[in-house]
N, C-alpha and C positions, 0 to 999 in steps of 0.2 A: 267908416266901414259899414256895408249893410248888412242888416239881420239875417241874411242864407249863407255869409260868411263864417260866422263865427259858430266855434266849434268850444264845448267844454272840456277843460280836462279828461274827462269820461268816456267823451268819444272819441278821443285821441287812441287810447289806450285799447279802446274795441277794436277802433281798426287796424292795431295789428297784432291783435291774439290769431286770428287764421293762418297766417305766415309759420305760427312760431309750432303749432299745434300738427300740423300736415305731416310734417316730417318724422316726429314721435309718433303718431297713428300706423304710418307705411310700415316702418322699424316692427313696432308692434307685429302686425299683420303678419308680417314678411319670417318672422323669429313663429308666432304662430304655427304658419304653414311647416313650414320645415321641422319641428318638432312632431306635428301630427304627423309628415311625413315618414320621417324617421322608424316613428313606432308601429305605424303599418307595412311599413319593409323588414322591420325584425321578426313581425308577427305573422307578416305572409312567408320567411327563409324558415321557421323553427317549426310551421305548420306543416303534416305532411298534407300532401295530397289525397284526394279523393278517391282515386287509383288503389293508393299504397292503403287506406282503411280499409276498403270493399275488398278489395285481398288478404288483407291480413285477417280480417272478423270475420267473414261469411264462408260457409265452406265451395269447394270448387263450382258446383252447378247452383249458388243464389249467388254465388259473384257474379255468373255467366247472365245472368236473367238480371241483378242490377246494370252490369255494364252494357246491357241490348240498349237501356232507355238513356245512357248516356253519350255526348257527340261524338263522332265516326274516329277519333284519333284518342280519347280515351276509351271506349269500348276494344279496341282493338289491345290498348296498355292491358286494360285487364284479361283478356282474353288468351294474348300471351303468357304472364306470368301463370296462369293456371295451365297452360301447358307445357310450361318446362318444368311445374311442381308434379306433374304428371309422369315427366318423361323419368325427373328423378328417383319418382316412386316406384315405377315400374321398373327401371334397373336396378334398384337395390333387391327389388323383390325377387329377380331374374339370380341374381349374383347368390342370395340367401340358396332356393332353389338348387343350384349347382355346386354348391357347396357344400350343404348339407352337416351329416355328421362326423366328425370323424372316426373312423375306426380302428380302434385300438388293437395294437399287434398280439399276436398269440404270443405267450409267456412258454419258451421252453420248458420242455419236466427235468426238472434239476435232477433227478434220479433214471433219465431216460438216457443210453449212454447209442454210439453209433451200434446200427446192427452187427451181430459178428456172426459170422458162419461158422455152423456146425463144427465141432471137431471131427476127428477120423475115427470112426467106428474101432471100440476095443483100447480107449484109451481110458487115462482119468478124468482127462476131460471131457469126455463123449458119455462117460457115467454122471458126472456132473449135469452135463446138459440136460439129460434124459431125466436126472429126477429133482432138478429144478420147478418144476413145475406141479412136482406135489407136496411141494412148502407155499405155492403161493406164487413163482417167481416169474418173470416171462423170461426165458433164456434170450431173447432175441436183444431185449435193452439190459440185463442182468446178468449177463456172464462172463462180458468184457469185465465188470469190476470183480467178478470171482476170480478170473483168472488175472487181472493185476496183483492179489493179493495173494494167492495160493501162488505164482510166478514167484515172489519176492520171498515167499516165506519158506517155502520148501524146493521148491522147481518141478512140483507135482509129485514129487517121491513118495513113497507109502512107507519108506522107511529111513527118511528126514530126518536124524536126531539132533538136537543142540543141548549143547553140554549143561542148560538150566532145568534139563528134562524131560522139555516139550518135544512131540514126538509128532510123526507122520505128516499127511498133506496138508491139516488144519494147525498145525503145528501146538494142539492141546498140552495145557503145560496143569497138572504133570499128564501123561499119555494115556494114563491109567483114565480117563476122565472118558475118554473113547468105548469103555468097554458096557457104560447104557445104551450104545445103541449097536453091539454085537460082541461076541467073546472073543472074534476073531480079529480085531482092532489093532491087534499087531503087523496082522500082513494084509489085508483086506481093505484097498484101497474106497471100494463103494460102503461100508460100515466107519472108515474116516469121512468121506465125504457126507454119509448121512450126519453120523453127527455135528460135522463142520457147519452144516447148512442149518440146522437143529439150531445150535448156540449163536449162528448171526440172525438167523427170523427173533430168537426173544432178545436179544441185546440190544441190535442197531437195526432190527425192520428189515433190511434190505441186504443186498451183497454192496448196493452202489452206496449205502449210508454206510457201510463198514470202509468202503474203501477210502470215504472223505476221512473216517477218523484216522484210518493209517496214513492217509498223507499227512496230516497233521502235527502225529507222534510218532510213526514210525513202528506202533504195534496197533491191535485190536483184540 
């Protein structure tokens, strides 16, 4: 056999580590790529966009002036969303506006009663009326409750008695109690009525605060 024949163990063996080697290298390579792949597709989905920062940080007119230097379909992204944050603004501000405060309802005068008209001249109640007004009273909201109460107690009589005492239109118990403010308190309907009106100004304030307490109890 000639000497370009013969081969050592050694070279046997080198020539075929390339075969065995090629295939581990590719595998390698190949598992590489797709791993980097991988992690640049998670990291491009979890990132926002450029759009979505220059909007959210900058206020409306430096977003406007970043998104001019950016290309023609993200300048327009940004330029939209600062006008529908615009439109929002300005409807709520529109809606605040016409809204405003609200205004709280007027609180009735719990002492203020429907107006009542005048009594007929030369009566008890037409004496009542007339000097209503120099205790303090306004007859026009104040004398509906005088006369529920002097209605119920006496029926306006000047000579009213019930058998615990109490006497005349205010039905003062005992009667005798009438005669501070005249002698004539036995028959003299306007010297009852002065004092009736006398004893509810310092009691209960009012004729209308005397009448809540007779509804209550049923005297005053």
């Amino acid at each position: 056999m000639s000497e370009h024949r013969r081969r050592s163990p050694g070279d046997s063996s080198a020539s075929h580590r390339p075969s065995f080697l090629l295939p581990v290298t590719a595998v390698a390579i190949t598992a590489i790529l797709g791993v980097t792949l991988a992690g640049y597709l998670v990291l491009r989905a979890t990132r926002p966009g450029p759009v979505a920062v220059i909007a959210a940080v900058l206020p409306g007119s430096r977003a406007m002036e970043v998104a001019a230097v950016l290309p023609g379909s993200r300048a327009m992204e940004v330029l939209e969303q600062q006008r529908q944050q615009m439109i929002v603004m300005e409807a709520a501000s529109h809606t605040m506006h016409l809204v405003g405060i609200p205004e709280v309802a007027a609180m009735p005068d719990p002492a203020g009663s429907v107006s009542f008209p005048a009594p007929d001249p030369g009566t008890a109640q037409s004496i009542a009326w007339n000097m209503m007004s120099s205790f303090g009273f306004d007859p026009n909201t104040q004398f509906s409750c005088l006369d529920d109460i002097y209605t119920r107690e006496s029926g306006w009589r000047w000579d009213a008695a019930n058998a615990s005492g109490a006497y005349g239109i205010p039905q003062a118990l005992p009667g005798s109690k009438m005669a501070t403010a005249g002698a004539d308190w036995q028959t003299n309907p306007a010297t009852q009525i002065k004092w009736g009106l006398g004893y509810i100004q310092s009691v209960y304030g009012t004729p209308c605060s005397a009448w809540s307490f007779w509804q209550a109890h049923g005297w005053y």
